[in-house]
C-alpha positions as CSV (number, residue, x, y, z in Angstrom):
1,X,52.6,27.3,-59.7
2,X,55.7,28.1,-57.9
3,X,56.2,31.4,-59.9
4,X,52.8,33.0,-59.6
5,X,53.4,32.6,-55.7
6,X,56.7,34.2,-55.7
7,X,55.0,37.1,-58.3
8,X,52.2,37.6,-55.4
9,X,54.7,38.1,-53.1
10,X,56.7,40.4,-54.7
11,X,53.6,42.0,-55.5
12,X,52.6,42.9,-52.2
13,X,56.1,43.8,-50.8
14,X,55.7,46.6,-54.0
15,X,52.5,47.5,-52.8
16,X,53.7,48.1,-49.7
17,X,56.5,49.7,-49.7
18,X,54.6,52.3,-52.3
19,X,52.0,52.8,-49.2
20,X,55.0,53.7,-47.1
21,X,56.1,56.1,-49.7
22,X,53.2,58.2,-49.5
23,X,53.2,58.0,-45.9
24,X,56.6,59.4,-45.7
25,X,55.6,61.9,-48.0
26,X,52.7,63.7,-46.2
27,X,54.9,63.5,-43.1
28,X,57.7,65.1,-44.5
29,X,55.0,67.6,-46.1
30,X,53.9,68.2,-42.8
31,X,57.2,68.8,-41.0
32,X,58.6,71.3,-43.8
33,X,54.8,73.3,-43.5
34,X,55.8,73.7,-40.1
35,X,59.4,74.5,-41.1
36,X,58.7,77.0,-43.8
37,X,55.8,78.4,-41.1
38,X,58.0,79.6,-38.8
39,X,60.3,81.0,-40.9
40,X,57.7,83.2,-42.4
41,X,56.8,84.5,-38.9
42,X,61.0,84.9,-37.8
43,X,61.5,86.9,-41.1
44,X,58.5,89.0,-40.0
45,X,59.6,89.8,-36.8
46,X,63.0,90.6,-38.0
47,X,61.5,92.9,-40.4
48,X,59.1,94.8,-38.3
49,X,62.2,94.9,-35.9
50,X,64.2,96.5,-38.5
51,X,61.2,98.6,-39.4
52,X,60.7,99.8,-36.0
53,X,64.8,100.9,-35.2
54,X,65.3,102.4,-38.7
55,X,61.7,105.0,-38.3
56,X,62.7,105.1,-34.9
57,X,66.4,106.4,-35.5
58,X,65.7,108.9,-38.7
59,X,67.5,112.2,-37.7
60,X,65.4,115.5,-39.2
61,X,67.5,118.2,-37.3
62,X,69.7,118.9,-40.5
63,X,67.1,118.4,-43.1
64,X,65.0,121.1,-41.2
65,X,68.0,123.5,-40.8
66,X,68.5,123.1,-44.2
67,X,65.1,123.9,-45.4
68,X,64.7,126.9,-42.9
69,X,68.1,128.5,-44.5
70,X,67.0,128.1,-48.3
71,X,63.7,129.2,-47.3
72,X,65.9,132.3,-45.6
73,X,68.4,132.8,-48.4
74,X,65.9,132.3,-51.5
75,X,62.9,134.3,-50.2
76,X,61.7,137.4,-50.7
77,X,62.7,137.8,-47.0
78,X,65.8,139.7,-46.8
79,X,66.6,139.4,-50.8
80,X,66.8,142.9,-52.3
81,X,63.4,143.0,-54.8
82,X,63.4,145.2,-58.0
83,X,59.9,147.7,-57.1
84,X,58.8,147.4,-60.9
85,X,59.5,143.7,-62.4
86,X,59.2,142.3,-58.4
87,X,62.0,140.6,-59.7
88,X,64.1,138.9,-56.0
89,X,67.5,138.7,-56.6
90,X,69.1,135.6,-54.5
91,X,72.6,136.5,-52.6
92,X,71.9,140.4,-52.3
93,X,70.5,141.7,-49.1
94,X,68.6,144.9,-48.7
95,X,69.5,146.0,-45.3
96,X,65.9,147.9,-44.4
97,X,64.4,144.8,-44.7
98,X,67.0,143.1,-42.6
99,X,64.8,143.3,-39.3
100,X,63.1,140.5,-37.5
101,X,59.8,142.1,-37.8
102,X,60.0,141.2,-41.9
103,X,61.6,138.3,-41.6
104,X,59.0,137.2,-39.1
105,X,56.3,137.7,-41.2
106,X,57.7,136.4,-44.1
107,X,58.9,132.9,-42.9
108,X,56.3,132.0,-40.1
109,X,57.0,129.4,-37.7
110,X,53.0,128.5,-35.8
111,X,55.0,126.0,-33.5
112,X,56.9,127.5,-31.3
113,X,59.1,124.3,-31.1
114,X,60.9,124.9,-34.5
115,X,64.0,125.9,-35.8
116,X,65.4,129.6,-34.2
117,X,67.7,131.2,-36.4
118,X,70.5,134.1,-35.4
119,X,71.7,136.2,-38.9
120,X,74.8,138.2,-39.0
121,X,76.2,140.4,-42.0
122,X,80.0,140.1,-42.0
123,X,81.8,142.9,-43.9
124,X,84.7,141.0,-45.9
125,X,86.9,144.3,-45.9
126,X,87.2,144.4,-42.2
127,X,85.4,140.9,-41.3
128,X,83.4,142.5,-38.2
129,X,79.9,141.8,-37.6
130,X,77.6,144.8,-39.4
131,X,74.3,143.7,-39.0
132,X,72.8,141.1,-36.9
133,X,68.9,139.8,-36.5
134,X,67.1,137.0,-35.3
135,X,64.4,134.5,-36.5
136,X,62.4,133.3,-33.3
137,X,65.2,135.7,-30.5
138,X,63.1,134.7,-27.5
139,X,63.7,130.9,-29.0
140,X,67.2,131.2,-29.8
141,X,68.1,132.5,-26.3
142,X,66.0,129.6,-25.0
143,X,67.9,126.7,-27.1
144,X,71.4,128.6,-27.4
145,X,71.5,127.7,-23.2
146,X,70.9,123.8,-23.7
147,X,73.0,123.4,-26.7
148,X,75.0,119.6,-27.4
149,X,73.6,118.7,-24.3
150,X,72.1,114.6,-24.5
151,X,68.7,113.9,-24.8
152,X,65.1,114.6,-26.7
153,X,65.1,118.0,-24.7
154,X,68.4,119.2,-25.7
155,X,69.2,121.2,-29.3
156,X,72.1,121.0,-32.1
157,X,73.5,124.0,-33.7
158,X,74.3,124.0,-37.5
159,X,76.3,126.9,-39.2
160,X,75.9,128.1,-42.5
161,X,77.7,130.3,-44.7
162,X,76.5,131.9,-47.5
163,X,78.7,135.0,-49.7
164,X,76.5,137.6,-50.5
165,X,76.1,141.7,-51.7
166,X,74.5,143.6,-49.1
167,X,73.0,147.5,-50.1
168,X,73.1,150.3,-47.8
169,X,70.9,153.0,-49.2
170,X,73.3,153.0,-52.7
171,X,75.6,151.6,-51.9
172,X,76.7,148.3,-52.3
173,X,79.4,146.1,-50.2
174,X,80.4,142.2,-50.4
175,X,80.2,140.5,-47.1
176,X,79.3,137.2,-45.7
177,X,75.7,136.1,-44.3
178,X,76.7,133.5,-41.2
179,X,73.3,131.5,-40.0
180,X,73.6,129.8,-37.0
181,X,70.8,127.8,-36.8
182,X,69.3,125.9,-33.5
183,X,67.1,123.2,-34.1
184,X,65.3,121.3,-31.1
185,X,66.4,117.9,-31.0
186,X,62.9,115.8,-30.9
């Protein structure tokens, strides 16, 4: 009789300590839910943050300058075009068609806030400046007076050089096209 008390009472202290098991175990379940909560909504501010500075911070001026001188150098812009096969051969500039009138019209800007280009032909005999014209003058004048200054209102100025043939009436001459190119910091 002495046994089957001291099984009951080993019995119970099982039973309980079991209970206090599971009771432990939903308040632990609780406190990491809570845990692993607020973590989820630290790493989503951290990365909206990150989103935010990183869109925030892209710089577009030399991407754009870079378009506007390919669209410039392989166009049929400036590019001396064969009359029969319309053929446009890339790196050799017709001089008629080195105006701003046809360049104008063939690379048009809507926005007035874009990229303003200035394009010289440098002879590489004598390396002075043979032809010049503008993509967007009244722009470039505007933007050339508040270059590398600081600031959304301000503008950068990339420089491209590009080797090239150049015809005058038969003739043809090697020379170098120079683009400076002023883009408006936004």
């Amino acid at each position: 009789m002495m046994q089957s008390i001291k099984l009951r009472k080993l019995k119970v202290k099982n039973i309980s300590t079991t209970h206090a098991n599971k009771k432990g175990q939903v308040q632990y379940f609780l406190e990491s839910a809570f845990r692993i909560g607020f973590l989820m909504v630290a790493l989503l501010a951290f990365f909206l943050l990150v989103n935010f500075y990183i869109v925030n911070r892209i710089d577009t001026n030399r991407l754009q300058s870079e378009v506007t001188a390919n669209r410039i150098i392989y166009s049929d812009a400036i590019m001396l075009q064969d009359s029969i096969t319309k053929r446009v051969y890339p790196g050799i500039i017709d001089v008629d068609l080195f105006n701003e009138k046809v360049l104008s019209s063939k690379i048009d800007y809507a926005n007035t806030r874009h990229v303003a280009v200035k394009l010289v032909i440098k002879d590489n005999i004598d390396g002075k400046d043979k032809y010049t014209t503008y993509l967007n003058e009244g722009d470039y004048t505007t933007l050339q007076a508040i270059l590398n200054k600081q600031g959304e209102g301000s503008a950068t100025m990339y420089i491209k050089n590009y080797p090239i043939t150049y015809k005058n009436g038969n003739e043809y001459k090697f020379g170098t096209l120079v683009m400076n190119i002023i883009v408006p910091n936004s």
